[in-house]
C-alpha positions as CSV (number, residue, x, y, z in Angstrom):
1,X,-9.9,-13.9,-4.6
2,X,-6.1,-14.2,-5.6
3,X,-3.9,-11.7,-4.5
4,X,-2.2,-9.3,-7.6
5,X,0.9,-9.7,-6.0
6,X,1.9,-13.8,-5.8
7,X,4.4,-14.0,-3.1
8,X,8.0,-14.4,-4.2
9,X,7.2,-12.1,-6.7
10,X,9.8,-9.0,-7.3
11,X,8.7,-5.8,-7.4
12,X,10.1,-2.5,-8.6
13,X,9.1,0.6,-6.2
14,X,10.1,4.6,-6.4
15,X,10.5,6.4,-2.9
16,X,10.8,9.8,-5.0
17,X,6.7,9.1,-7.0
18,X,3.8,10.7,-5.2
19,X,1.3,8.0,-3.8
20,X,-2.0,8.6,-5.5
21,X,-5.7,6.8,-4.8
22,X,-5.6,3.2,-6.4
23,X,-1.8,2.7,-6.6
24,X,0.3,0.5,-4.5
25,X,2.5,1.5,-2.1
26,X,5.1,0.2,0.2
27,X,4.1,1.0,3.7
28,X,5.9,0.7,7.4
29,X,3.1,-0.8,9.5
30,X,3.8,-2.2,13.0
31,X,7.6,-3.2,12.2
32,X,7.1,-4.7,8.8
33,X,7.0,-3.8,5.3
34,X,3.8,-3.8,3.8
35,X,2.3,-3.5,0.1
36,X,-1.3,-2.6,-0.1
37,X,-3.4,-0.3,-2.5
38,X,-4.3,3.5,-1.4
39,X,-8.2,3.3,-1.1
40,X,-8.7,7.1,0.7
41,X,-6.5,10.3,0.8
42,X,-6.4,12.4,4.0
43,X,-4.7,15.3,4.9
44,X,-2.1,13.6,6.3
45,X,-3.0,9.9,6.0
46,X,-4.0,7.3,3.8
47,X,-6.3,4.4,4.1
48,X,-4.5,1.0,2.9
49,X,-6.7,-2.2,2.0
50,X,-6.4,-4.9,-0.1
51,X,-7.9,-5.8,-3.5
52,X,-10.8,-7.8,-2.1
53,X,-12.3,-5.4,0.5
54,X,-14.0,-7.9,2.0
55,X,-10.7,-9.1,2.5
56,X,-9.1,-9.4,6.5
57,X,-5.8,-7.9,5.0
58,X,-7.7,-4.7,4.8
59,X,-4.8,-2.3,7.0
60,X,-6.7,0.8,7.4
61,X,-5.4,4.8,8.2
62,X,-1.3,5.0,8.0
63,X,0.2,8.2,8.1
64,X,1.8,9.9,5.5
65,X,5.5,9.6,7.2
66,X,4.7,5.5,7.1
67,X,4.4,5.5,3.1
68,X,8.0,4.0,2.0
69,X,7.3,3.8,-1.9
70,X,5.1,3.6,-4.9
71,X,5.2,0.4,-6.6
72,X,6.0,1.1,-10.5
73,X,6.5,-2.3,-12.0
């Protein structure tokens, strides 16, 4: 399965937008910068995966603090 984003592709992202189940965010994960899709809300975490869940690039639980933007365009 292709990826939605192609890399090299720009992206417009909104620190100030709530993340919300099935959008895309830009996430802080072991030093990089990170876009995945919010697949489960917690408390104080959200689960991260990729479009094909059978995918490897599947990140799992972040927390809340790691969540740097919600892509908008």
């Amino acid at each position: 399965m292709m990826p939605t984003l192609q890399e090299g592709r720009i992206i417009l992202a909104s620190p100030w937008l709530k993340p919300r189940l099935n959008s895309l965010v830009v996430a802080k994960k072991d030093g990089q910068q990170i876009i995945k899709r919010i697949r489960k809300i917690d408390e104080s975490s959200y689960w991260l995966g990729g479009d094909d869940n059978l995918s490897e690039h599947n990140v799992g639980w972040v927390e809340k603090s790691q969540i740097i933007a919600r892509v908008i365009g």
